[in-house]
One Martini backbone bead per residue (centre of mass of N, CA, C, O) as a GRO file, in nm:
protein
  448
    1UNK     BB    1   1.972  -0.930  -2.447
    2UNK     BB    2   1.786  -0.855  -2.184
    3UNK     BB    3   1.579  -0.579  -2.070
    4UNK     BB    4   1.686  -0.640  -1.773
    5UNK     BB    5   2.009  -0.630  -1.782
    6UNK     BB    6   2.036  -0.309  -1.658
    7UNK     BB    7   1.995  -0.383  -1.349
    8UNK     BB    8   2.322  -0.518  -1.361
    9UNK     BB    9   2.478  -0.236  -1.472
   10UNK     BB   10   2.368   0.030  -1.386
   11UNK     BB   11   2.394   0.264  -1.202
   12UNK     BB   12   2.277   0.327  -0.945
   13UNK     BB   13   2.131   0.636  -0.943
   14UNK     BB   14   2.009   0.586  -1.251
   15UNK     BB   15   1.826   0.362  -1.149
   16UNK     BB   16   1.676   0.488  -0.893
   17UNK     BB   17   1.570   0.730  -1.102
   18UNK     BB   18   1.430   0.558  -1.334
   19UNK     BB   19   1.238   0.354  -1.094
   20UNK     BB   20   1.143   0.588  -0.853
   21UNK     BB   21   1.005   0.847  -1.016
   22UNK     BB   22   0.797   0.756  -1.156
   23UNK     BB   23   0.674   0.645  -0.897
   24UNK     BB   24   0.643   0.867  -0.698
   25UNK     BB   25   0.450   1.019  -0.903
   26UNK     BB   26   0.234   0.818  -0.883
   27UNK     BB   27   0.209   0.787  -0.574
   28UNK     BB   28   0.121   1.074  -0.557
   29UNK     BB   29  -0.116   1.104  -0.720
   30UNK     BB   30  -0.292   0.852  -0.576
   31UNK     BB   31  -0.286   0.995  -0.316
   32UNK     BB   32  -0.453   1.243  -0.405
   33UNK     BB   33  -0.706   1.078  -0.506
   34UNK     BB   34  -0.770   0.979  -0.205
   35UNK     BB   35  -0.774   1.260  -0.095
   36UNK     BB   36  -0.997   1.373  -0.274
   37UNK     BB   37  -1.186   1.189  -0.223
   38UNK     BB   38  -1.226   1.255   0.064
   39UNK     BB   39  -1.280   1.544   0.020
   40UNK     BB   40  -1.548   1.542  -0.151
   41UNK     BB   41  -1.712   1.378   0.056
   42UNK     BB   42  -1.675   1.611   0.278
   43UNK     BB   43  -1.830   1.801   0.076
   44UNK     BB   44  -2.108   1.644  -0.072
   45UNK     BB   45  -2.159   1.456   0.256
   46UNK     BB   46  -1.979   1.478   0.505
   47UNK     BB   47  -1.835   1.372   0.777
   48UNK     BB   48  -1.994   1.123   0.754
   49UNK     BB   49  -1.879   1.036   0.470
   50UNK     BB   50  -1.578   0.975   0.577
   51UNK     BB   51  -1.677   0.772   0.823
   52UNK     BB   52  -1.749   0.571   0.609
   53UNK     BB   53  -1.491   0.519   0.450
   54UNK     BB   54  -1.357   0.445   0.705
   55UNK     BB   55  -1.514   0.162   0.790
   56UNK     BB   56  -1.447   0.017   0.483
   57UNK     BB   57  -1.150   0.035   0.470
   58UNK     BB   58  -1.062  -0.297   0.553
   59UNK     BB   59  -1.180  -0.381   0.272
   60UNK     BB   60  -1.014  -0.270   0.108
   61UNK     BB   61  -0.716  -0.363   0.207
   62UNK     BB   62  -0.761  -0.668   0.187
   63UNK     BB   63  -0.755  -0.655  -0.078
   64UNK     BB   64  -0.485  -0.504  -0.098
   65UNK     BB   65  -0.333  -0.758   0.033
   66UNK     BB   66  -0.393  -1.017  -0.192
   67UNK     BB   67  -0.282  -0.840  -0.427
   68UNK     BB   68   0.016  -0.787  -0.308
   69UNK     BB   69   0.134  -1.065  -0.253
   70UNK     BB   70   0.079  -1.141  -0.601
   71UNK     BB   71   0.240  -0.918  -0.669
   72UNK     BB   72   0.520  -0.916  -0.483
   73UNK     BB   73   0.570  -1.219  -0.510
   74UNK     BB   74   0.592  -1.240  -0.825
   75UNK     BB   75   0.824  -1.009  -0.802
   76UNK     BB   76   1.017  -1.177  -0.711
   77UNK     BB   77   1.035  -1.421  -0.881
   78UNK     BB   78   1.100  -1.273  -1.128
   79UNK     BB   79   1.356  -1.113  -1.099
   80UNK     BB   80   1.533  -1.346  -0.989
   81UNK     BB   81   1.484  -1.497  -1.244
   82UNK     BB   82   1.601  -1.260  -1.458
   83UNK     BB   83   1.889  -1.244  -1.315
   84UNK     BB   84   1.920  -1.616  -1.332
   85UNK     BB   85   1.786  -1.666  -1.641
   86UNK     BB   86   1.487  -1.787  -1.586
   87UNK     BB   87   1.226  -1.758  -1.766
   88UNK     BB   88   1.054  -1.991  -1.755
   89UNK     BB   89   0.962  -1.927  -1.482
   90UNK     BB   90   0.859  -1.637  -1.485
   91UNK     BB   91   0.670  -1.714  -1.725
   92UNK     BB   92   0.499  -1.914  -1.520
   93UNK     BB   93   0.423  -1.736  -1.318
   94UNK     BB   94   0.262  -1.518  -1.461
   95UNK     BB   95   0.002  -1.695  -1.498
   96UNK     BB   96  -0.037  -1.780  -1.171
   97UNK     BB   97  -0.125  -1.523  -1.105
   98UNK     BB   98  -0.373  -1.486  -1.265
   99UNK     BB   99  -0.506  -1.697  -1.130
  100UNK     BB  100  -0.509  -1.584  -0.851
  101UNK     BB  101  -0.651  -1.319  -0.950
  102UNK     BB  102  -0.931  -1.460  -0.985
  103UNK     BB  103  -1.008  -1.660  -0.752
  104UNK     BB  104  -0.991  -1.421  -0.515
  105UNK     BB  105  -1.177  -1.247  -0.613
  106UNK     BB  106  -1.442  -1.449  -0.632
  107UNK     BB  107  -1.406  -1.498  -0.281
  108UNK     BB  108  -1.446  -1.195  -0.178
  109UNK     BB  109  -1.729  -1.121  -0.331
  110UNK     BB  110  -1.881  -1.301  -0.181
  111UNK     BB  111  -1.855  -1.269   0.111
  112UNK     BB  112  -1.873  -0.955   0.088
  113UNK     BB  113  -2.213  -0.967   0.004
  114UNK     BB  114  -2.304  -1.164   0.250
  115UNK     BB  115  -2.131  -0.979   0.486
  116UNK     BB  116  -2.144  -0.678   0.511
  117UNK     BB  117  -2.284  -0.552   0.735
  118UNK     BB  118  -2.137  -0.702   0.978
  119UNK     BB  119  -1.877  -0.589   0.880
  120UNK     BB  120  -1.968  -0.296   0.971
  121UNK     BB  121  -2.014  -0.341   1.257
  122UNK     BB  122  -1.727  -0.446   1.316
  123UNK     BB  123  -1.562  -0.199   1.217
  124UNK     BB  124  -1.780   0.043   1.371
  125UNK     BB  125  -2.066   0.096   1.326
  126UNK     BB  126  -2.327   0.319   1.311
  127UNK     BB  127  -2.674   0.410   1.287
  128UNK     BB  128  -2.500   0.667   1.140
  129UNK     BB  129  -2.278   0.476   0.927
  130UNK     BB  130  -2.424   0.233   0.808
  131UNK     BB  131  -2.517   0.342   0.505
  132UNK     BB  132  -2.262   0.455   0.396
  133UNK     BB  133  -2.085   0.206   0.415
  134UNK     BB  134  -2.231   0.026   0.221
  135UNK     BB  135  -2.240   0.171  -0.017
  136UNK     BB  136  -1.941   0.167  -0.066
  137UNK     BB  137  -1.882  -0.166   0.021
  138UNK     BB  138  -2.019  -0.295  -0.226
  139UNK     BB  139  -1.873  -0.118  -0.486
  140UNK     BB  140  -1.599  -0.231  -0.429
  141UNK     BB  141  -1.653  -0.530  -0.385
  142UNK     BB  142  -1.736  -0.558  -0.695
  143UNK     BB  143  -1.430  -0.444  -0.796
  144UNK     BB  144  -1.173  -0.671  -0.714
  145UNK     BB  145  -1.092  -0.737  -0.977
  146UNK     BB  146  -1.005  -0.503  -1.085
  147UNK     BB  147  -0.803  -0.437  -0.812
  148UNK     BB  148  -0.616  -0.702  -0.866
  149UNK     BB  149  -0.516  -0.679  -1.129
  150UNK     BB  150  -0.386  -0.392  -1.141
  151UNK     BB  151  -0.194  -0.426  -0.896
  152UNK     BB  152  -0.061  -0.696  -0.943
  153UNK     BB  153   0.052  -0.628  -1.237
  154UNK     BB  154   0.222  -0.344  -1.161
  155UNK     BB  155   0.461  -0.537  -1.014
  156UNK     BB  156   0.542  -0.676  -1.241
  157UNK     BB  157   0.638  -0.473  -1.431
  158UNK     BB  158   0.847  -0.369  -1.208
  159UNK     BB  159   1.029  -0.638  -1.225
  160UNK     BB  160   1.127  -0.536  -1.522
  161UNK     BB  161   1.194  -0.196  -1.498
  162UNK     BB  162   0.889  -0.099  -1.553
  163UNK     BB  163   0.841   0.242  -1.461
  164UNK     BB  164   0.698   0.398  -1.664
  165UNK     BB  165   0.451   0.238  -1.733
  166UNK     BB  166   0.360   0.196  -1.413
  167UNK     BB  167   0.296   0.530  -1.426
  168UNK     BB  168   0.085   0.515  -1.648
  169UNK     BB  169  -0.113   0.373  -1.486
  170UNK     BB  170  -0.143   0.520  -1.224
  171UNK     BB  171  -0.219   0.812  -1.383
  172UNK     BB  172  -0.502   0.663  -1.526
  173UNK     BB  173  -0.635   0.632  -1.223
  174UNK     BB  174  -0.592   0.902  -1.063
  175UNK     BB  175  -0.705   1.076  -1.292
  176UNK     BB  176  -0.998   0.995  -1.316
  177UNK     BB  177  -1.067   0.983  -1.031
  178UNK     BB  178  -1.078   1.288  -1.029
  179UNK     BB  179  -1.273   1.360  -1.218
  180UNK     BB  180  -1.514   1.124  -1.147
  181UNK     BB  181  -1.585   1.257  -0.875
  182UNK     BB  182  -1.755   1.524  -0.948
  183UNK     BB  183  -1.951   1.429  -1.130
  184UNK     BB  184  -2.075   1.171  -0.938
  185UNK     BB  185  -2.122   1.347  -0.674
  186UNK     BB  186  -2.233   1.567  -0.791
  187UNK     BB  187  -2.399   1.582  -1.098
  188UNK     BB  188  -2.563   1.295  -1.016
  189UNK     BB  189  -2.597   1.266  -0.766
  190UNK     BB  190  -2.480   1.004  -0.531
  191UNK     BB  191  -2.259   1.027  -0.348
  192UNK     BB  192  -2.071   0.790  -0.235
  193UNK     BB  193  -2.110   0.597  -0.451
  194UNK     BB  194  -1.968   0.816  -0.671
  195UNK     BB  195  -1.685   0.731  -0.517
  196UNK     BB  196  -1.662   0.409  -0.605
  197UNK     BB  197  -1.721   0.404  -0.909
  198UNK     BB  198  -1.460   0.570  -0.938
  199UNK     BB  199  -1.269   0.392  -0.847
  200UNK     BB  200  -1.318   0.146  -1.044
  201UNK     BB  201  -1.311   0.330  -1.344
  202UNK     BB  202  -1.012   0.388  -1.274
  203UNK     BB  203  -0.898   0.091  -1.261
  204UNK     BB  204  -0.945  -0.006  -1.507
  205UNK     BB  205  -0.809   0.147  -1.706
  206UNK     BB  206  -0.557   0.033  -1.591
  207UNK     BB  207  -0.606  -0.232  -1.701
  208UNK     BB  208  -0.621  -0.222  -1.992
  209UNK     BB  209  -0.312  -0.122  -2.020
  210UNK     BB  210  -0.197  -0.359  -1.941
  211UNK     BB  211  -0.288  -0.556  -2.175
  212UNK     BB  212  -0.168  -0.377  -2.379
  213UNK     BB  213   0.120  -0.490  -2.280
  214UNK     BB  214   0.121  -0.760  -2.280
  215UNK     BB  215  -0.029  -0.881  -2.554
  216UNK     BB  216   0.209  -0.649  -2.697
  217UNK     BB  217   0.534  -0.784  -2.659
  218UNK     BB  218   0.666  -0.524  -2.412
  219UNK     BB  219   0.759  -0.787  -2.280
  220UNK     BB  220   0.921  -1.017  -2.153
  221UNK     BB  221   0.706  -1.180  -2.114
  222UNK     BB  222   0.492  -1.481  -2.138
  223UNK     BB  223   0.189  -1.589  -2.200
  224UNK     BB  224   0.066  -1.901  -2.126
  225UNK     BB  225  -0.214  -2.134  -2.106
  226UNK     BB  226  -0.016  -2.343  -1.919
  227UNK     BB  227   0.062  -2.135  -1.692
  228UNK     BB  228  -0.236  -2.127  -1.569
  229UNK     BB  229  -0.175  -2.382  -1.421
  230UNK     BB  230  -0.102  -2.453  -1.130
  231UNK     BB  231   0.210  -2.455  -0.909
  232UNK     BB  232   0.286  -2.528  -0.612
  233UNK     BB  233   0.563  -2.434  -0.605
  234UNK     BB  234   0.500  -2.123  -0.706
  235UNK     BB  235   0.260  -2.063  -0.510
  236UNK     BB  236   0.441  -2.105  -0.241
  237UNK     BB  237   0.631  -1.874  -0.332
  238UNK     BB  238   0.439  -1.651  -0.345
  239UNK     BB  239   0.316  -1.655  -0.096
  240UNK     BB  240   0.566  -1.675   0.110
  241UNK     BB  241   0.686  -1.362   0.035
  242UNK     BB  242   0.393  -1.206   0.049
  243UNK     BB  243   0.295  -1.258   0.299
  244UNK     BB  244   0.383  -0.989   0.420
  245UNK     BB  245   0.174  -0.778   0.303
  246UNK     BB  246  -0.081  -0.916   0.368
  247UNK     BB  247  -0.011  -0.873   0.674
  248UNK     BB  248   0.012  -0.526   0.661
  249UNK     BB  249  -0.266  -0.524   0.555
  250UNK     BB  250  -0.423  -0.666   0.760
  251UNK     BB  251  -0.295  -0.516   1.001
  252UNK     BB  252  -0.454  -0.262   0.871
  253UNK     BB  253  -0.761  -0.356   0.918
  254UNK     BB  254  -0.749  -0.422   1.190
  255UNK     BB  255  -0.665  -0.158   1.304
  256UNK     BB  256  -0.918  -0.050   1.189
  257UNK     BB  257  -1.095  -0.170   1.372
  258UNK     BB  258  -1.005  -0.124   1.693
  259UNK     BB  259  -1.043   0.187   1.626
  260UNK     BB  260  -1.334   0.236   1.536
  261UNK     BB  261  -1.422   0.124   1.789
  262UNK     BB  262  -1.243   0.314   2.013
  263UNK     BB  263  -1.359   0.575   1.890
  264UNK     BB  264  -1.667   0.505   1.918
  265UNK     BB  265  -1.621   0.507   2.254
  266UNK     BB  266  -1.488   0.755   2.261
  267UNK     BB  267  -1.557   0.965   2.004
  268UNK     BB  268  -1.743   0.894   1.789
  269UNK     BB  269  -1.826   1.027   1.462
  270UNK     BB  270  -1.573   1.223   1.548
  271UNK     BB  271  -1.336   1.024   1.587
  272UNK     BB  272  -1.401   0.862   1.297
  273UNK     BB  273  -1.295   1.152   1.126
  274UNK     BB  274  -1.080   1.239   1.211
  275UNK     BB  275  -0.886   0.993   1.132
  276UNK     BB  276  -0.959   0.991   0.836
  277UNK     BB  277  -0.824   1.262   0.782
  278UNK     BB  278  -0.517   1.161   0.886
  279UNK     BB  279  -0.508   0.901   0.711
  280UNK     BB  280  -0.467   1.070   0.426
  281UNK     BB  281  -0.233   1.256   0.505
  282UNK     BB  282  -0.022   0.990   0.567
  283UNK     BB  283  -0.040   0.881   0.305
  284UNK     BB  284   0.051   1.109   0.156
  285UNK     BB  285   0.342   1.132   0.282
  286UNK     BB  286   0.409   0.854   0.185
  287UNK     BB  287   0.426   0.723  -0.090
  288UNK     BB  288   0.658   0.773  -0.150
  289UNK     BB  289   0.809   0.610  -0.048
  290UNK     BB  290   0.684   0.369  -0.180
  291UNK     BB  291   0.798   0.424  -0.455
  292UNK     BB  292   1.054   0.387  -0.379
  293UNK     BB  293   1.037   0.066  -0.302
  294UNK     BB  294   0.947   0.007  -0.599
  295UNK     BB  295   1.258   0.108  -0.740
  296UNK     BB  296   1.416  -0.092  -0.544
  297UNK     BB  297   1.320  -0.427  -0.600
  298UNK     BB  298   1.445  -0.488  -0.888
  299UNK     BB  299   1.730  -0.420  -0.794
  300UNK     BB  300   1.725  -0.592  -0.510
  301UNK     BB  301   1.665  -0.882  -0.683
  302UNK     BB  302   1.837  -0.905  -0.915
  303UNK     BB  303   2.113  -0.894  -0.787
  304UNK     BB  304   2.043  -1.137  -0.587
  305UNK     BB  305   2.036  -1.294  -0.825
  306UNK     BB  306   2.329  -1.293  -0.940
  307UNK     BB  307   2.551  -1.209  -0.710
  308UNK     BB  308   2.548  -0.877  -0.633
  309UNK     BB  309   2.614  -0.722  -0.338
  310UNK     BB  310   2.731  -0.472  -0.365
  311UNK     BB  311   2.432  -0.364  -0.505
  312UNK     BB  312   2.263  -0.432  -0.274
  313UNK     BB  313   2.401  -0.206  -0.078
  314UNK     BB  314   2.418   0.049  -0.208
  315UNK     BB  315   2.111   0.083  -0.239
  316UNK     BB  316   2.013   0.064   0.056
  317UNK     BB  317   2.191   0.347   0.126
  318UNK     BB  318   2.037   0.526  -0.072
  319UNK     BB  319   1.761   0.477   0.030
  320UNK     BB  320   1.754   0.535   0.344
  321UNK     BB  321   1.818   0.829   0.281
  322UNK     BB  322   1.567   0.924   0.075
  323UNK     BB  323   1.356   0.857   0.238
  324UNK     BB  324   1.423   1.001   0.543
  325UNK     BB  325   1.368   1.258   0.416
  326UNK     BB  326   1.101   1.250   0.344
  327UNK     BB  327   0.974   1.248   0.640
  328UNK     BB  328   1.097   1.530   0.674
  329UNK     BB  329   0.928   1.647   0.559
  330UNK     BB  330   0.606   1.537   0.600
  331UNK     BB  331   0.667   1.678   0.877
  332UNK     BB  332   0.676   1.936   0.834
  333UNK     BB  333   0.450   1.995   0.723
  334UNK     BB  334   0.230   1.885   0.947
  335UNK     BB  335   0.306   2.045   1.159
  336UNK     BB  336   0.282   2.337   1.050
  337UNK     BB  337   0.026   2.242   0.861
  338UNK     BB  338  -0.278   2.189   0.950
  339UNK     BB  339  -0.510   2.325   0.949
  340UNK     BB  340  -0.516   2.357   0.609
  341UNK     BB  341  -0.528   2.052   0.580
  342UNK     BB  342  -0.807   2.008   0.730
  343UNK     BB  343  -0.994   2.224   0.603
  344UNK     BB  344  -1.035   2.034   0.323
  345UNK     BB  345  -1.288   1.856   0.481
  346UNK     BB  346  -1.360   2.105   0.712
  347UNK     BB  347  -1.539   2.345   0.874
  348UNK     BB  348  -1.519   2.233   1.149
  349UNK     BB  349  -1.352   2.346   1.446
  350UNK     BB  350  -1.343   2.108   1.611
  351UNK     BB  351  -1.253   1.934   1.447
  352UNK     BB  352  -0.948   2.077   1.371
  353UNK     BB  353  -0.838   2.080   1.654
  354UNK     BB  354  -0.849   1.803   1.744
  355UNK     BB  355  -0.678   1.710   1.445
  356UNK     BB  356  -0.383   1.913   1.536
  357UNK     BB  357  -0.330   1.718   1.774
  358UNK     BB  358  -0.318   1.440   1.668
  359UNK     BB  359  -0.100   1.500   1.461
  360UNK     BB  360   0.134   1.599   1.636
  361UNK     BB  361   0.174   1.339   1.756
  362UNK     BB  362   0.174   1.125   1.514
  363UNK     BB  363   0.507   1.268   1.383
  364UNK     BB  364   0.721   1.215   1.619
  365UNK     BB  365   0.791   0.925   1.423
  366UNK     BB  366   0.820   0.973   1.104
  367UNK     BB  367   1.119   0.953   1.036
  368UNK     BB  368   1.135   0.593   1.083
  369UNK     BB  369   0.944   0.500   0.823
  370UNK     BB  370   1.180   0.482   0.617
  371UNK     BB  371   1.358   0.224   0.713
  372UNK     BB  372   1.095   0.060   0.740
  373UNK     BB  373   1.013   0.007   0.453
  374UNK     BB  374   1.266  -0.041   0.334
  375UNK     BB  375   1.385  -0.287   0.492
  376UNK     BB  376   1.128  -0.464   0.391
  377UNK     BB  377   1.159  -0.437   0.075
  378UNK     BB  378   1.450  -0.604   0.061
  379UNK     BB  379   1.323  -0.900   0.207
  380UNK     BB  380   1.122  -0.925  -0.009
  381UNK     BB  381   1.304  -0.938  -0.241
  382UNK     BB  382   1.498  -1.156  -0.179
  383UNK     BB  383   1.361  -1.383  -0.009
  384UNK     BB  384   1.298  -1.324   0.302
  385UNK     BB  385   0.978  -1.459   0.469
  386UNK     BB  386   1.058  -1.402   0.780
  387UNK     BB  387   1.182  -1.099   0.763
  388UNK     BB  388   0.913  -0.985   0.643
  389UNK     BB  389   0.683  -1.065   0.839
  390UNK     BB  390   0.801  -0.923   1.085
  391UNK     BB  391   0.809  -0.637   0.980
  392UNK     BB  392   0.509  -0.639   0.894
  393UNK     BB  393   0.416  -0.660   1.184
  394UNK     BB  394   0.559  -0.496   1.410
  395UNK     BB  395   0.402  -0.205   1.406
  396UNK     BB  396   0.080  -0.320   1.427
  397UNK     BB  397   0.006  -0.622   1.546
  398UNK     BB  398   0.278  -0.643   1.762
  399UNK     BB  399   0.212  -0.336   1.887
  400UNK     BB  400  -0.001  -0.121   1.827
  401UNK     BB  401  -0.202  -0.252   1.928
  402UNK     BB  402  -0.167  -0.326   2.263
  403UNK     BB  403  -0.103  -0.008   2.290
  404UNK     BB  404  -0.399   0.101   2.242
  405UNK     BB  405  -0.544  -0.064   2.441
  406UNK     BB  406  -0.366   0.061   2.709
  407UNK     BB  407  -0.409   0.368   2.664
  408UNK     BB  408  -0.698   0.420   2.613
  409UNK     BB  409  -0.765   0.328   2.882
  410UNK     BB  410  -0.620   0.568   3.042
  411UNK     BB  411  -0.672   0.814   2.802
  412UNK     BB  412  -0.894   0.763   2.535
  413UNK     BB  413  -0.770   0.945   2.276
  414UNK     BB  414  -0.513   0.997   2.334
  415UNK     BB  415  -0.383   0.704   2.368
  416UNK     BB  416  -0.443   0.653   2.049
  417UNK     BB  417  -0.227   0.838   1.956
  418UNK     BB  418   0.045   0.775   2.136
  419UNK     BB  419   0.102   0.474   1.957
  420UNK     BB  420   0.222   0.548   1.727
  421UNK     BB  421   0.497   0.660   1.792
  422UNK     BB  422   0.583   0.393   1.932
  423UNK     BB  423   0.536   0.168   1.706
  424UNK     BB  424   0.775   0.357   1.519
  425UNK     BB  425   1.016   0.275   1.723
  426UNK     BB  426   0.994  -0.006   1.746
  427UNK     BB  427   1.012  -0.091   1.461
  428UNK     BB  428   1.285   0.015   1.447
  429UNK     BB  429   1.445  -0.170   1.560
  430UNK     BB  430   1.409  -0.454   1.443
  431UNK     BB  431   1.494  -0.352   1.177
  432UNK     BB  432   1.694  -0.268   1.256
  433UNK     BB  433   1.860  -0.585   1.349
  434UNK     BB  434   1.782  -0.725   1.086
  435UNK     BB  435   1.958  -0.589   0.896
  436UNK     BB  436   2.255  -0.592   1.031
  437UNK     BB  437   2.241  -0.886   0.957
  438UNK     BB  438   2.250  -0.901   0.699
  439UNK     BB  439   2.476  -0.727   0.597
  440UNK     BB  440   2.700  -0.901   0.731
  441UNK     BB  441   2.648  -1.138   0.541
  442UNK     BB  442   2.712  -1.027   0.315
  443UNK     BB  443   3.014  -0.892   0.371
  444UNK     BB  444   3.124  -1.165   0.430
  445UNK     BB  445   3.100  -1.299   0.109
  446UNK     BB  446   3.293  -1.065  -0.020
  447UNK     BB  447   3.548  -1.180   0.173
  448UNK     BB  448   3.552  -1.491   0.030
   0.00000   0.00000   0.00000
């Protein structure tokens, strides 16, 4: 029996608690120590410091967005390869990620490189947020390989059910971070450099403890040097799954262009600071969310992989349930406490109420984000890769951009706070559209 066949024999719940909980704790702590992270740098380089790594942040995302693809993309061919037993396509994918997490990272960070500034410029920056934004967007770019590493191989992990390594990873990025950020930032005086250096530093640590995981034997999977010559048959594969993945990153990065624009032109740098503070929050209050798709993913690739759709419907029905939960906590303590929320991050008094507005727009249609989290990492689960692409799209590409253009030109600053609750909410329709055809699909053939 191989180590992953317990993904299609153990009970739906025991399987969820053992992980998504472990995921959640993990996912819970990297989001704190990037909220640390802006919280330091909020209090040792001032609000224009978080507005540089506000505007770098695109770059993180597309960054992340990469490693998302081959790491998700791969790990969707892996589980569905070991739950229908084919080990050998599993271990040939697992080969083709390394290769591709090489040569991708070193064509990001040559470009990266060469048009830093432009692109800082392009991101919003102005004369007085672009020396802090290129400090921090120079060092996070030249450790893309190391965070494409680690990002994109944590996803293998959890395909093949090792949820508790995969938080051991994330535990010694996340520890390492909040350590190493004051050190850097105050003890060392880099300010905002002395925050890249340690996401780095941190990120590397836990690239470490991957590769003594692969190559120490504690894996189902095998690396062989001939399966690191790419295949196109499963480059085609991994990155068609993933380019959901790819897309809602990159969605994410241009909607980050966008917004630092129309913020710089209604708000100024007092405008991509709020955003920036309400940002690390909104994102603090999903991770737990996205833990949770973490642990519903291989659970359901194993099982559509085997051909045992009522395990895959039940899966659905309590992760929905789960994350809806989550949602409506996160917007509940955001609601009731926004002041000492923001007041983390500055004592400006005018950001702060300014901030309490924001945020409290923000979070109107927070409750429906949990099901549409769950709902595109089904169709990303199951490789079903025209309704993962429509889904990472529909929130930020094909809704927010166009909402927030015309709402910021009618109302300016409340128009762009207004529109995130919208593109919320349509986003929500689209997932039930496309999830009731699948369910729909599963439930037919259950009946034949």
């Amino acid at each position: 029996m191989k180590k992953s066949d317990f993904l299609g024999t153990e009970k739906i719940d025991k399987l969820l608690f053992q992980l998504s909980f472990p995921a959640v704790i993990a996912m819970t702590i990297q989001a704190l120590y990037n909220l640390v992270d802006a919280i330091f740098v909020g209090r040792g380089v001032g609000s224009i410091g978080i507005a540089g790594i506000s505007v770098a942040f695109p770059i993180q995302i597309f960054r992340m967005g990469v490693a998302q693809t081959i790491g998700m993309g791969g790990a969707s061919v892996i589980s569905r390869s070991l739950g229908s037993d084919n080990r050998e396509k599993a271990n040939r994918a697992l080969g083709n990620i390394i290769s591709l997490i090489v040569i991708t990272s070193i064509l990001i960070t040559v470009l990266g490189m060469l048009f830093l500034d432009p692109l800082m410029i392009i991101f919003g920056a102005n004369e007085e947020i672009l020396p802090y934004a290129t400090d921090y967007g120079r060092i996070i770019i030249l450790g893309t390989i190391i965070m494409a590493w680690t990002m994109a191989m944590n996803n293998i992990i959890r395909s093949e059910g090792k949820a508790k390594i995969s938080m051991i990873v994330m535990l010694i990025g996340a520890i390492s971070n909040i350590i190493l950020d004051p050190i850097f930032i105050f003890s060392l005086n880099m300010g905002i450099a002395g925050a890249a250096y340690a996401t780095i530093l941190a990120q590397l640590f836990g690239g470490i403890f991957i590769m003594f995981y692969l190559f120490k034997g504690k894996s189902d999977l095998k690396l062989k040097i001939k399966n690191l010559l790419l295949n196109l048959k499963i480059v085609i594969e991994i990155v068609s799954i993933g380019v959901s993945s790819f897309v809602r990153q990159v969605s994410g990065s241009l909607l980050m262009i966008v917004l630092n624009n129309l913020l710089k032109k209604y708000g100024g740098t007092e405008g991509i600071t709020i955003y920036g503070m309400i940002n690390r929050l909104i994102m603090f209050a999903l991770m737990p969310l996205f833990g949770l798709a973490q642990g519903q993913q291989p659970i359901v690739g194993y099982n559509y992989g085997a051909k045992q759709y009522e395990r895959v419907i039940l899966t659905m029905k309590k992760t929905i349930l789960i994350g809806t939960i989550m949602c409506i906590i996160g917007a509940v303590v955001m609601g009731l406490f926004p002041r000492p929320l923001l007041e983390l991050f500055s004592s400006d008094l005018n950001l702060i109420n300014e901030g309490i507005v924001a945020l409290r727009i923000f979070i109107i249609c927070f409750v429906l984000i949990g099901f549409q989290v769950v709902g595109t990492t089904m169709f990303l689960s199951i490789g079903k890769a025209v309704e993962a692409l429509i889904l990472a799209m529909s929130r930020q590409l094909i809704v927010l951009i166009p909402v927030v253009l015309l709402t910021s030109s009618i109302f300016g600053m409340f128009g762009i706070w207004i529109a995130f609750p919208i593109s919320d909410g349509v986003a929500f329709l689209i997932t039930l559209i496309l999830y009731r055809r699948q369910m729909k699909k599963f439930k037919s053939i259950l009946r034949i």
